[in-house]
VOPALO-783552 format. One record per residue (C-alpha): residue in three letters; residue number from 1; x, y, z; chain. Coordinates in nm, 4 decimals, always signed. Layout:
+-----+-----+----------+----------+----------+---+
|   r |   k |       px |       py |       pz | c |
+-----+-----+----------+----------+----------+---+
| ALA | NUM |        X |        Y |        Z | A |
...
+-----+-----+----------+----------+----------+---+
This chain:
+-----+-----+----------+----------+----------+---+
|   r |   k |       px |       py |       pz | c |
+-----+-----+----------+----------+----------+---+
| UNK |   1 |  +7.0580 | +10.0711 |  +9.3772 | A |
| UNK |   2 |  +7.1993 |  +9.8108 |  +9.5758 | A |
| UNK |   3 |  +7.4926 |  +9.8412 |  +9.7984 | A |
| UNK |   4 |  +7.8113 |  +9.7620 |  +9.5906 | A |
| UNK |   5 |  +7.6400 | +10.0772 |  +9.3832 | A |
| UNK |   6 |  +7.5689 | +10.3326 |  +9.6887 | A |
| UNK |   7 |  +7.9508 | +10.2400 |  +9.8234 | A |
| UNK |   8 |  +8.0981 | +10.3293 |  +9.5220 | A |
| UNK |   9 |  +7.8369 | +10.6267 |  +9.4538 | A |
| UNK |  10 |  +7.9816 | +10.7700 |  +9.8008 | A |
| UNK |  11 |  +8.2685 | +10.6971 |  +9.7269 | A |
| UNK |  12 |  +8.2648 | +10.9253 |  +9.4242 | A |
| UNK |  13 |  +8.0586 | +11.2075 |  +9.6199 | A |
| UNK |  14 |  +8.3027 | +11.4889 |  +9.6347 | A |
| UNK |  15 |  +8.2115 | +11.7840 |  +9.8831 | A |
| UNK |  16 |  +8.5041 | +12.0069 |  +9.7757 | A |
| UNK |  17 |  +8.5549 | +12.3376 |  +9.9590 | A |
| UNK |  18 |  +8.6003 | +12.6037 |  +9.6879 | A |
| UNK |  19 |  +8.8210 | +12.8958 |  +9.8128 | A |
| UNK |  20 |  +8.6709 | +13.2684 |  +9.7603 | A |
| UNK |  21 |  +8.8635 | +13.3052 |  +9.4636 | A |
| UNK |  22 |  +8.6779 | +12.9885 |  +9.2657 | A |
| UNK |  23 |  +8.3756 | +13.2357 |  +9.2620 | A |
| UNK |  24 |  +8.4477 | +13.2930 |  +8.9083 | A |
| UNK |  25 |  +8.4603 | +12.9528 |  +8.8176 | A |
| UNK |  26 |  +8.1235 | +12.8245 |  +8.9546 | A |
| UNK |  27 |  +7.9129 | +13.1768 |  +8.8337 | A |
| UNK |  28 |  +8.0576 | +13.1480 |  +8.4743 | A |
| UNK |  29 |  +8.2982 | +12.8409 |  +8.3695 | A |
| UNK |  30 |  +8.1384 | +12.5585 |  +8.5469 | A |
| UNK |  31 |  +7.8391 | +12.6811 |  +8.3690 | A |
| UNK |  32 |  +8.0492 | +12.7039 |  +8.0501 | A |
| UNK |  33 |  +8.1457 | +12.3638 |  +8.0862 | A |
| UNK |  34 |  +7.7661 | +12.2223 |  +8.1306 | A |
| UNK |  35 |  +7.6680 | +12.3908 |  +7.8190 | A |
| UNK |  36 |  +7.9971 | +12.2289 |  +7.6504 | A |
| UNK |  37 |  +7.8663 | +11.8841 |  +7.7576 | A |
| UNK |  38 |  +7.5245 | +11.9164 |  +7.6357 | A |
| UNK |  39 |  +7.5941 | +12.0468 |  +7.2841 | A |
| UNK |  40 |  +7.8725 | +11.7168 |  +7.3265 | A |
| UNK |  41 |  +7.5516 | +11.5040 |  +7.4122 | A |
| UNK |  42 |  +7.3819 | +11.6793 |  +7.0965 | A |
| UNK |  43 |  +7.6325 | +11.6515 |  +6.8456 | A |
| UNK |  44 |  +7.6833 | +11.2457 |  +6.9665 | A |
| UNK |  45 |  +7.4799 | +10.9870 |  +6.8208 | A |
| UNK |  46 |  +7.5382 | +10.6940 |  +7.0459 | A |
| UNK |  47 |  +7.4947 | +10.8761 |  +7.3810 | A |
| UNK |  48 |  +7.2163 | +11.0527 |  +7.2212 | A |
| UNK |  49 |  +7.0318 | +10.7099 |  +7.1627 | A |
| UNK |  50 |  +7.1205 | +10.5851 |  +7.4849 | A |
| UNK |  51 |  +6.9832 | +10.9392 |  +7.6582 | A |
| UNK |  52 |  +6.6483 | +10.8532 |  +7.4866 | A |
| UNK |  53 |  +6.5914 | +10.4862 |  +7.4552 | A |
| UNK |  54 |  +6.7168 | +10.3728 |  +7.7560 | A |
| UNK |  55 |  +6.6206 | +10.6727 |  +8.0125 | A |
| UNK |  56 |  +6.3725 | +10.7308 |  +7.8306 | A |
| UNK |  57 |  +6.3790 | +11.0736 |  +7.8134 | A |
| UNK |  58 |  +6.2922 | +11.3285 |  +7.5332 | A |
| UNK |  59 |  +6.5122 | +11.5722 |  +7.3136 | A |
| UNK |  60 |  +6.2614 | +11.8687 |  +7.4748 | A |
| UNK |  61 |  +6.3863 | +11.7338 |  +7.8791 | A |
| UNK |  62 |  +6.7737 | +11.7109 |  +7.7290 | A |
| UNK |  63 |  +6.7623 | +12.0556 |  +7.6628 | A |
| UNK |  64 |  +6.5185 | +12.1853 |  +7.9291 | A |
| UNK |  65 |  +6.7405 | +12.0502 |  +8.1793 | A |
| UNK |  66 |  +7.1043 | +12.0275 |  +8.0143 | A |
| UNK |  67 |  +7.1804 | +11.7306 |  +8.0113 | A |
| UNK |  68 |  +7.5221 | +11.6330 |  +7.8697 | A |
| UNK |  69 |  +7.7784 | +11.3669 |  +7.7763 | A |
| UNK |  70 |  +8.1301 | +11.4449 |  +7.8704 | A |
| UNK |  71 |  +8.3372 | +11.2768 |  +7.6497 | A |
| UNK |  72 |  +8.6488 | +11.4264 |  +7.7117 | A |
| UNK |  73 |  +8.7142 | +11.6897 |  +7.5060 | A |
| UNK |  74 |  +8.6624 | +11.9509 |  +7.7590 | A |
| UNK |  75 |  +9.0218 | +12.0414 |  +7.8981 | A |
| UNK |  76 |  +9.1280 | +12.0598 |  +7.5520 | A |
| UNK |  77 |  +8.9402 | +12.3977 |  +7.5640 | A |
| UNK |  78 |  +9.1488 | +12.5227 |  +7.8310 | A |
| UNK |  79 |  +9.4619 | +12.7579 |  +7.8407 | A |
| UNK |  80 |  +9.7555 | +12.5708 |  +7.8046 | A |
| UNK |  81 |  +9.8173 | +12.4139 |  +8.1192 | A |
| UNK |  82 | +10.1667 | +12.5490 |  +8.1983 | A |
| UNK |  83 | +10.0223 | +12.8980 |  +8.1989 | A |
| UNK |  84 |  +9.9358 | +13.0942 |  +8.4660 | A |
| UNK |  85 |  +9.5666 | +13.0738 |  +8.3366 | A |
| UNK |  86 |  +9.5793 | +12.7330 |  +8.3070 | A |
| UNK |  87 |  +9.6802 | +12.6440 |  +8.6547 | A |
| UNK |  88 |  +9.4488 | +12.8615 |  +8.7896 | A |
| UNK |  89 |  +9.1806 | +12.7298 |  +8.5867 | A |
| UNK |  90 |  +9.2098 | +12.3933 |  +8.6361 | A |
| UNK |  91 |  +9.3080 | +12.4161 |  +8.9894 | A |
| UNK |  92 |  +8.9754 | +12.6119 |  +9.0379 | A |
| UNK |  93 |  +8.8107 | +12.2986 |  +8.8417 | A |
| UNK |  94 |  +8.9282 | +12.0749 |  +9.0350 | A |
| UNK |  95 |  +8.8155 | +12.1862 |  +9.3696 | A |
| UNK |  96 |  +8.4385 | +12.2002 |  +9.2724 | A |
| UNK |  97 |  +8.5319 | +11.8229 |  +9.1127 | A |
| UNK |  98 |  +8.4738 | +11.9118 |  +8.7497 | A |
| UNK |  99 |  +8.8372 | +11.7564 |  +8.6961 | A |
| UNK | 100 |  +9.0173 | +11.4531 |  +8.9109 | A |
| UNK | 101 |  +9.2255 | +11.6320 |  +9.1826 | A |
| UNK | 102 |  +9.5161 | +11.3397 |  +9.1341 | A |
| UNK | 103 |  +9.5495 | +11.2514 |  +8.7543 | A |
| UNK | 104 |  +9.3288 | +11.5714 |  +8.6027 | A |
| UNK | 105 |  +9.1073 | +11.4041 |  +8.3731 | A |
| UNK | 106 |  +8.7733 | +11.4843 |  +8.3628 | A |
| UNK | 107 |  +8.5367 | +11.3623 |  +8.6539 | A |
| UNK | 108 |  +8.2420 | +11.2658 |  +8.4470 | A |
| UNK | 109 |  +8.4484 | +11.1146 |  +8.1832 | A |
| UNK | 110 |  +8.2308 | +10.8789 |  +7.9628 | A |
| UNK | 111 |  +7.9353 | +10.9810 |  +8.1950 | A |
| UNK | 112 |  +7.5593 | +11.0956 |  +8.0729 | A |
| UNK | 113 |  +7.5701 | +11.4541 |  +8.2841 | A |
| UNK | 114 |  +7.2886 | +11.6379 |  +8.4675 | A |
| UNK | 115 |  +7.3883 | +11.9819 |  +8.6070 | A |
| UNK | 116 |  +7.2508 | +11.9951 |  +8.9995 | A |
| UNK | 117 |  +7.0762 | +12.3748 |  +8.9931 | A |
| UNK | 118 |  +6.9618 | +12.4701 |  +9.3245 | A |
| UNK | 119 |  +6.7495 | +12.8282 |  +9.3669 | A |
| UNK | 120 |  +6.8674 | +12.8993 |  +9.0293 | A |
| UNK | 121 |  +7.2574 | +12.8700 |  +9.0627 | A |
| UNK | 122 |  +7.4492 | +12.5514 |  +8.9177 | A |
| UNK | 123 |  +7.5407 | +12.3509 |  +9.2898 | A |
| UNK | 124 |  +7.6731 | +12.0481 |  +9.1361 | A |
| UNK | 125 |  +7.6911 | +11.7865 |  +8.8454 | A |
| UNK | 126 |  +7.5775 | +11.4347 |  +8.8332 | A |
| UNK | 127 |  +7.7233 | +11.1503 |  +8.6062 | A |
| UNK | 128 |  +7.5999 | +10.8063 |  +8.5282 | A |
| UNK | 129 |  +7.8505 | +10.6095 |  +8.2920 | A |
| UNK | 130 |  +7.6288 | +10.4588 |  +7.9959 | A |
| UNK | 131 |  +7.9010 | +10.2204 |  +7.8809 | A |
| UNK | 132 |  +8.0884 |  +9.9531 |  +8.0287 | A |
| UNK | 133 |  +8.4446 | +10.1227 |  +8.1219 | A |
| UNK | 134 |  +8.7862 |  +9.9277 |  +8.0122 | A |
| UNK | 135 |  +8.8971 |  +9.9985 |  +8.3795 | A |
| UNK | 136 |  +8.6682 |  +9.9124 |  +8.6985 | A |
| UNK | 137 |  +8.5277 | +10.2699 |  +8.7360 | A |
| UNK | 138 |  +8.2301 | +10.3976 |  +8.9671 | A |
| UNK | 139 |  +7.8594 | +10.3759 |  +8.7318 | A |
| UNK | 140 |  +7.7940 | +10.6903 |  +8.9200 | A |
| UNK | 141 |  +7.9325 | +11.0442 |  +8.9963 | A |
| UNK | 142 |  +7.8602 | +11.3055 |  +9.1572 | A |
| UNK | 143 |  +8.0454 | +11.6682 |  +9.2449 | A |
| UNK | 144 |  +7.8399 | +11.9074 |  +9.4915 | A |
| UNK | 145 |  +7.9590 | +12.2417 |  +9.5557 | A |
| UNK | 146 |  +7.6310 | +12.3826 |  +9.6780 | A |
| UNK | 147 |  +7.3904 | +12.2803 |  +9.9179 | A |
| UNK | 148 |  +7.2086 | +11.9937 |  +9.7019 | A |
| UNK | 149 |  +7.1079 | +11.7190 |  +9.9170 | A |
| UNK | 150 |  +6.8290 | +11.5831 |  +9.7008 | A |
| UNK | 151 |  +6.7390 | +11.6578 |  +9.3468 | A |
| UNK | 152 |  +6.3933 | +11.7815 |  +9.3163 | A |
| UNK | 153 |  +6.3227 | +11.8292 |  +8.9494 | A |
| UNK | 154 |  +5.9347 | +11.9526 |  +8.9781 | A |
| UNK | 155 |  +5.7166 | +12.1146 |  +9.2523 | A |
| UNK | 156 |  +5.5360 | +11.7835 |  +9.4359 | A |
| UNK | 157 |  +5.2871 | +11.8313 |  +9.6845 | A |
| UNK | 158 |  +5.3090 | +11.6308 | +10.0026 | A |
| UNK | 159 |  +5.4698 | +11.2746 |  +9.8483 | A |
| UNK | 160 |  +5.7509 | +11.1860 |  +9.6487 | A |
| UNK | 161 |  +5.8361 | +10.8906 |  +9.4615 | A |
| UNK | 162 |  +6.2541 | +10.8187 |  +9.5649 | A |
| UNK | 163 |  +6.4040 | +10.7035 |  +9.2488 | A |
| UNK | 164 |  +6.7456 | +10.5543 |  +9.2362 | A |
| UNK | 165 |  +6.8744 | +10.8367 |  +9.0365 | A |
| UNK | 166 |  +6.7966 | +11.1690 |  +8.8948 | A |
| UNK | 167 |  +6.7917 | +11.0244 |  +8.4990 | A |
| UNK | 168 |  +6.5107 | +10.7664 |  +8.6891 | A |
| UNK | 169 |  +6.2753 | +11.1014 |  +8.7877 | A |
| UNK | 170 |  +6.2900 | +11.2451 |  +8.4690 | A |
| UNK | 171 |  +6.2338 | +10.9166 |  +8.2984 | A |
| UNK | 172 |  +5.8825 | +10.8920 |  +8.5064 | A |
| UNK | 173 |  +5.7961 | +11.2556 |  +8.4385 | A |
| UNK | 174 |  +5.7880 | +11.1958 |  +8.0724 | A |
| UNK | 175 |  +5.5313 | +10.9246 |  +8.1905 | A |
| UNK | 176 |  +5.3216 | +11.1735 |  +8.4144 | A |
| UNK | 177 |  +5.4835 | +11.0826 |  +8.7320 | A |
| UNK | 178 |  +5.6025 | +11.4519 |  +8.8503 | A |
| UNK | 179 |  +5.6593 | +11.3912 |  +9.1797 | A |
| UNK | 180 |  +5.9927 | +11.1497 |  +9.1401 | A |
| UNK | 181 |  +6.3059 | +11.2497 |  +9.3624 | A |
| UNK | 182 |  +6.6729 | +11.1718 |  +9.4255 | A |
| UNK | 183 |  +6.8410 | +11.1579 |  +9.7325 | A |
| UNK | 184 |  +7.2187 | +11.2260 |  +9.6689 | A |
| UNK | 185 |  +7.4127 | +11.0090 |  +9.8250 | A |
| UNK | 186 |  +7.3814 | +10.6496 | +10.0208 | A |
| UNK | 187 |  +7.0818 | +10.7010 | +10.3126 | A |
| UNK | 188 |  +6.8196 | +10.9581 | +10.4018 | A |
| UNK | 189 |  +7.0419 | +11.2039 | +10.5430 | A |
| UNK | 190 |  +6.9062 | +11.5412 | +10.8011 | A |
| UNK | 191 |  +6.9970 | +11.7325 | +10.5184 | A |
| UNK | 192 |  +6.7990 | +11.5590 | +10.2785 | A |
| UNK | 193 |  +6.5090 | +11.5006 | +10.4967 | A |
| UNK | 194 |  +6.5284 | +11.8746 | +10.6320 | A |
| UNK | 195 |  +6.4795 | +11.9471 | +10.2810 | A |
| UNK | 196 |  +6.2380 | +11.7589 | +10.1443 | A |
| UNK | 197 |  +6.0289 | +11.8553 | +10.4847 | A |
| UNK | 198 |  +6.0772 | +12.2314 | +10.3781 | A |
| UNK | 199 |  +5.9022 | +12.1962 | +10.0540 | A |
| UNK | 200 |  +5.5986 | +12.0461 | +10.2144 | A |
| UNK | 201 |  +5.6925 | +11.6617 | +10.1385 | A |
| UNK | 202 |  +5.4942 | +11.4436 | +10.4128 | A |
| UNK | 203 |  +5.5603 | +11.0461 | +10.2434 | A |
| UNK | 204 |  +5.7982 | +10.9375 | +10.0538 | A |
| UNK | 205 |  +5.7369 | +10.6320 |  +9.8302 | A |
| UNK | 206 |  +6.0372 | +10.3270 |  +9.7588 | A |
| UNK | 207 |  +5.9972 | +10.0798 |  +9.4840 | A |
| UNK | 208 |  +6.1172 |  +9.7353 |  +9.5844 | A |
| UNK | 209 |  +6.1862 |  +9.4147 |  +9.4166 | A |
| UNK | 210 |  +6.3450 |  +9.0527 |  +9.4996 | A |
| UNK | 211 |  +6.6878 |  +9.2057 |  +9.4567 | A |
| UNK | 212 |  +6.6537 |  +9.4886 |  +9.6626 | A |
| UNK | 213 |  +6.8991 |  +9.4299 |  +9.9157 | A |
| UNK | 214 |  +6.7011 |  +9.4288 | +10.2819 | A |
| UNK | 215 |  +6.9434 |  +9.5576 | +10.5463 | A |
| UNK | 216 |  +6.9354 |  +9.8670 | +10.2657 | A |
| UNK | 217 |  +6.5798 |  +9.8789 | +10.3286 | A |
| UNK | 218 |  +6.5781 |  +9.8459 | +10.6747 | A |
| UNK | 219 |  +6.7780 | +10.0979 | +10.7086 | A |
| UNK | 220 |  +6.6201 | +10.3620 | +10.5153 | A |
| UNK | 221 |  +6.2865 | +10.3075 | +10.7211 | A |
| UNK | 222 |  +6.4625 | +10.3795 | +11.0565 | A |
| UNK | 223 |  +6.6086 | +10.6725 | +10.8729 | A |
| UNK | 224 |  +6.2329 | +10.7757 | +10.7499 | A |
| UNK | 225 |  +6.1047 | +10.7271 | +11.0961 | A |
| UNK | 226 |  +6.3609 | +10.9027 | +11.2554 | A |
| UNK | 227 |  +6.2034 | +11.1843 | +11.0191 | A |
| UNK | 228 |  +5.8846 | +11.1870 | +11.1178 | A |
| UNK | 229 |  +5.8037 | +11.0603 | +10.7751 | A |
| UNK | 230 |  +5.5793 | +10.8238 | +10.6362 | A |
| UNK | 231 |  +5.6623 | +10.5687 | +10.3872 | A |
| UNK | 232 |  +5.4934 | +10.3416 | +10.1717 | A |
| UNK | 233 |  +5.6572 | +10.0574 |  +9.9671 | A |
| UNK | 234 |  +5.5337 |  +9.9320 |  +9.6190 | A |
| UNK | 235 |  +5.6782 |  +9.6016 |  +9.5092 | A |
| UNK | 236 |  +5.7655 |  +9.5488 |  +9.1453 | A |
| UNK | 237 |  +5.8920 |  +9.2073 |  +8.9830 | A |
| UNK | 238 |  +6.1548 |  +9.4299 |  +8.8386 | A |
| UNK | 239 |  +6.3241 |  +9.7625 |  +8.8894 | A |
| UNK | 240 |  +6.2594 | +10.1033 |  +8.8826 | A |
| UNK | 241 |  +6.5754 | +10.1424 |  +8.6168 | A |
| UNK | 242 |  +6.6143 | +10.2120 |  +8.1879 | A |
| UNK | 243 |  +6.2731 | +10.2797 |  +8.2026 | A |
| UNK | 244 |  +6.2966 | +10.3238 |  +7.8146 | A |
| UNK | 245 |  +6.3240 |  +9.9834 |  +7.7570 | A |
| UNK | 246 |  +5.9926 |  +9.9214 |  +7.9320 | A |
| UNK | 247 |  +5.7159 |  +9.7770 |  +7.7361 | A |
| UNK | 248 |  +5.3066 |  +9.8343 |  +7.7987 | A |
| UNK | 249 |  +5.3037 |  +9.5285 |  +8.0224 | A |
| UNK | 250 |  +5.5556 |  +9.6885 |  +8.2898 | A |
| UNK | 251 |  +5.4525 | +10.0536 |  +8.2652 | A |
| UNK | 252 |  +5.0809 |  +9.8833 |  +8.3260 | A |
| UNK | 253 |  +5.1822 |  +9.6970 |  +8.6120 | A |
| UNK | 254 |  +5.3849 |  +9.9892 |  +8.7127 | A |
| UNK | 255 |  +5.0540 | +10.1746 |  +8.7502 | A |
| UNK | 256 |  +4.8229 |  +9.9682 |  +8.8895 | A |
| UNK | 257 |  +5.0557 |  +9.8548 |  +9.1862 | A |
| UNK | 258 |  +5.1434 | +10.2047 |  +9.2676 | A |
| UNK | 259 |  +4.7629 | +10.3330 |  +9.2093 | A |
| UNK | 260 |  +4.6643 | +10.0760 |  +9.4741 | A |
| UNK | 261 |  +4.9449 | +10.1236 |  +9.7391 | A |
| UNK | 262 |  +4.8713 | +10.5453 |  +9.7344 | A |
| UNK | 263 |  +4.5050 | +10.4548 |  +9.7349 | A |
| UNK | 264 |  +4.5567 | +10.2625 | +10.0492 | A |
| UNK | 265 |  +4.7630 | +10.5227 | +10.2133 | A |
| UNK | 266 |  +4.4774 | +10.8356 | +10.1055 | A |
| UNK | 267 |  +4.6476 | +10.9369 |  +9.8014 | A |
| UNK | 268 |  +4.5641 | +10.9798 |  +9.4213 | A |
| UNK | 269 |  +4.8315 | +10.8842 |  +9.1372 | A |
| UNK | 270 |  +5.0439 | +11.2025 |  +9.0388 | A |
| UNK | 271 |  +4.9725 | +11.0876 |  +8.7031 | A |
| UNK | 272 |  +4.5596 | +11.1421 |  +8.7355 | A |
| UNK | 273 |  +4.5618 | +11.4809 |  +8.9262 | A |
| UNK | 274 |  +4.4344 | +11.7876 |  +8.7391 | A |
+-----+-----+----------+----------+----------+---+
């Protein structure tokens, strides 16, 4: 991700404060609304194609993890908006950054959407725009209303793979690579690093390339050290992104320089264990 990317992805993070009241929203309509945006993913040919051939990931992990498309449609379902219900609703929507707390519209309009679930309760939603916007809009979304530092799709033992978004780690677990992560927002945070350290995670693994931009870097290994983590850094000719539209060559070389770089630091490839 370079760092145009991570200032507008933080730009975009919302941390919205949902009053006691909203309760209702996040336990059943938010979850209404994620179901609403898969079967809108489903029922769409385009995004569908671009959910599978670019990243790369299969009709059983769309559904498994409910992944959507919103494509605007979504406040059409909703009371009238002059209503009583429909103030309340969409005011309660707009705190937990479903809907745009200035102009209304959707969030994750035109956006490829991955619900953030967190000990079994919906904590967030994550967009990444799959098609170039008329307007100069963010690529990437996000709306936390939970505690949901960093998205941990699988159960990894002692290293993780950090992948420049969640679409990335699910795109490498269709390869065998279980162990991908995504930190949610723009640097290795105490949250995120408090809770990757509670699931066991010792090293954390960064792909880089010639574009990776290096004060980035730099600063992410101060933030690792300041951890107590270990890192180790594979370099690629290319990056870690669409991995759909990989070929043999890359998923080869993909492989063999990761293989090497965990073999050096005492690990095995994810993608060989038992």
């Amino acid at each position: 991700m370079t760092k145009s990317e991570l200032a507008l992805f933080q730009a975009n993070l919302f941390t919205a404060s949902p009053t006691s009241g909203d309760a209702h929203i996040i336990e059943r309509q938010a979850p209404m609304a994620v179901e609403f945006y898969h079967r809108a993913l489903v029922g769409c040919a385009k995004s569908m194609s671009f959910t599978q051939n670019v990243f790369g990931l299969s009709r059983e992990t769309i559904d498994a993890f409910n992944i959507g498309f919103c494509d605007r449609t979504l406040s059409l379902q909703f009371p009238y908006h002059k209503t009583r219900e429909g103030i309340k609703l969409r005011g309660g929507f707009k705190r937990i950054g479903f809907l745009n707390g200035e102009s209304g519209h959707e969030t994750m309009r035109g956006c490829i959407t991955l619900p953030l679930v967190a000990d079994g309760e919906l904590a967030g939603l994550y967009g990444l725009r799959y098609s170039t916007p008329r307007r100069k809009q963010p690529a990437l979304k996000c709306s936390v209303f939970g505690h949901m530092p960093v998205f941990i799709p699988f159960e990894p033992q002692k290293l993780v793979m950090v992948c420049d978004n969640p679409f990335v780690a699910l795109g490498l677990a269709e390869r065998g690579y279980r162990n991908g992560v995504a930190i949610l927002g723009d640097d290795l945070c105490e949250l995120a690093s408090s809770e990757l350290k509670r699931r066991g995670i010792e090293t954390l693994v960064t792909f880089t390339d010639a574009s990776s931009d290096a004060d980035a870097m730099d600063e992410f290994r101060s933030d690792v050290e300041a951890a107590n983590m270990r890192l180790c850094e594979v370099p690629l000719p290319f990056k870690v992104q669409k991995l759909g539209k990989w070929d043999d060559c890359q998923w080869r070389l993909f492989d063999k320089r990761l293989t090497r770089v965990l073999s050096e630091a005492g690990y095995r490839n994810e993608r060989y264990q038992a």
